[in-house]
C-alpha positions as CSV (number, residue, x, y, z in Angstrom):
1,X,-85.4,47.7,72.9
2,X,-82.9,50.1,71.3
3,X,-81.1,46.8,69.3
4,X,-84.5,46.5,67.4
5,X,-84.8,48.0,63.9
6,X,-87.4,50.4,62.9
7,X,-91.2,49.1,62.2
8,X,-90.6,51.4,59.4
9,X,-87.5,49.4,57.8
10,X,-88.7,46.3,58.7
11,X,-92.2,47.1,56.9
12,X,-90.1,48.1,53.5
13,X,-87.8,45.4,53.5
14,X,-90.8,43.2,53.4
15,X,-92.3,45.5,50.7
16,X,-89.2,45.3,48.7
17,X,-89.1,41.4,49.1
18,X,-92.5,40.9,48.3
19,X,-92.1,43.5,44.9
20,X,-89.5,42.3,43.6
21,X,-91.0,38.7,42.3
22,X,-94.3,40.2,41.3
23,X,-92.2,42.9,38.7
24,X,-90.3,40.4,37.5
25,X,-93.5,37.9,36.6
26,X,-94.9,40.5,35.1
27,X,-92.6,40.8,32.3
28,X,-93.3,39.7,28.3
29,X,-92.2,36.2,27.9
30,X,-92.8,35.7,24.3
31,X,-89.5,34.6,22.5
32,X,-88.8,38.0,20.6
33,X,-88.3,39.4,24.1
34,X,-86.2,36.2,25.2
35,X,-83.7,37.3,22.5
36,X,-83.7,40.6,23.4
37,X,-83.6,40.0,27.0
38,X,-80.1,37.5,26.6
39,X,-78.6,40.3,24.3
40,X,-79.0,42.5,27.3
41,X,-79.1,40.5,30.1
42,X,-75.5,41.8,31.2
43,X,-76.8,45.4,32.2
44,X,-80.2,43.6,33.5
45,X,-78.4,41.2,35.3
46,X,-75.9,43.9,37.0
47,X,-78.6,46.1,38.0
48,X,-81.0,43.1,39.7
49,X,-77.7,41.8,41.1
50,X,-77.4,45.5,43.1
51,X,-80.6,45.5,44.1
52,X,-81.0,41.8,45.2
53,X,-77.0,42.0,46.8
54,X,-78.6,45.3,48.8
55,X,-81.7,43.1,49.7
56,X,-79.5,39.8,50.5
57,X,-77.6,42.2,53.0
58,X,-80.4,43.6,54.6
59,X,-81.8,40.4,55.3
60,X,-78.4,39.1,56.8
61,X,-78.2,42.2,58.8
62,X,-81.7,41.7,60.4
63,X,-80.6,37.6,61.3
64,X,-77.5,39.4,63.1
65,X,-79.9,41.9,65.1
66,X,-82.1,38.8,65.9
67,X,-79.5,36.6,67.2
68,X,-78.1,39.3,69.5
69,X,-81.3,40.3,70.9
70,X,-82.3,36.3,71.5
71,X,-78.6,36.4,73.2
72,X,-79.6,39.3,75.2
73,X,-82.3,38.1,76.4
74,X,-81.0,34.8,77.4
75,X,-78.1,36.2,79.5
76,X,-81.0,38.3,81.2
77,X,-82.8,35.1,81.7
78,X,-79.5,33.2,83.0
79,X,-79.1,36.8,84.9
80,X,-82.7,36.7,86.7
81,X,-82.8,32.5,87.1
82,X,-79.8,31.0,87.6
C-alpha cells in the first residue's frame, strides 16, 4: 500500500481536472473579447500550457503508479498460485 498516492493528491488532481473546463467556459465570448483574446493569446496560451503540461504529467505519473501496483499484484498472485 506504500506505492499508492495520497487520497489527498488524488482528490485535487480530480479538482484541478474538473476546474479547469468550467473556468475556461465561463469566459466572455463576444467578438470584442475574441480580438483581444488572439492579440494576447501568446501569454494566455503559455500560462494554460504550464498548467495543463503540470496536469498532463500528473495524470501520466498516476497511469505509471497504476501499472506498477497491477504488476505487483500480479507477481503476488503468480507468487501465491502458481
Amino acid at each position: 500500500m506504500k506505492n499508492r498516492p495520497p487520497m489527498n493528491c488524488v482528490v485535487s488532481l480530480l479538482a484541478a481536472a474538473v476546474m479547469m473546463p468550467l473556468l475556461n467556459g465561463c469566459s466572455a465570448s463576444d467578438e470584442k473579447n475574441n480580438d483581444e483574446k488572439t492579440e494576447s493569446a501568446v501569454t494566455e496560451d503559455h500560462a494554460w500550457k504550464t498548467q495543463t503540461d503540470a496536469l498532463e504529467k500528473a495524470q501520466q505519473v498516476e497511469q505509471v503508479l497504476q501499472d506498477s501496483e497491477l504488476e505487483r499484484k500480479r507477481k503476488i498472485d503468480e507468487a501465491i498460485d502458481p
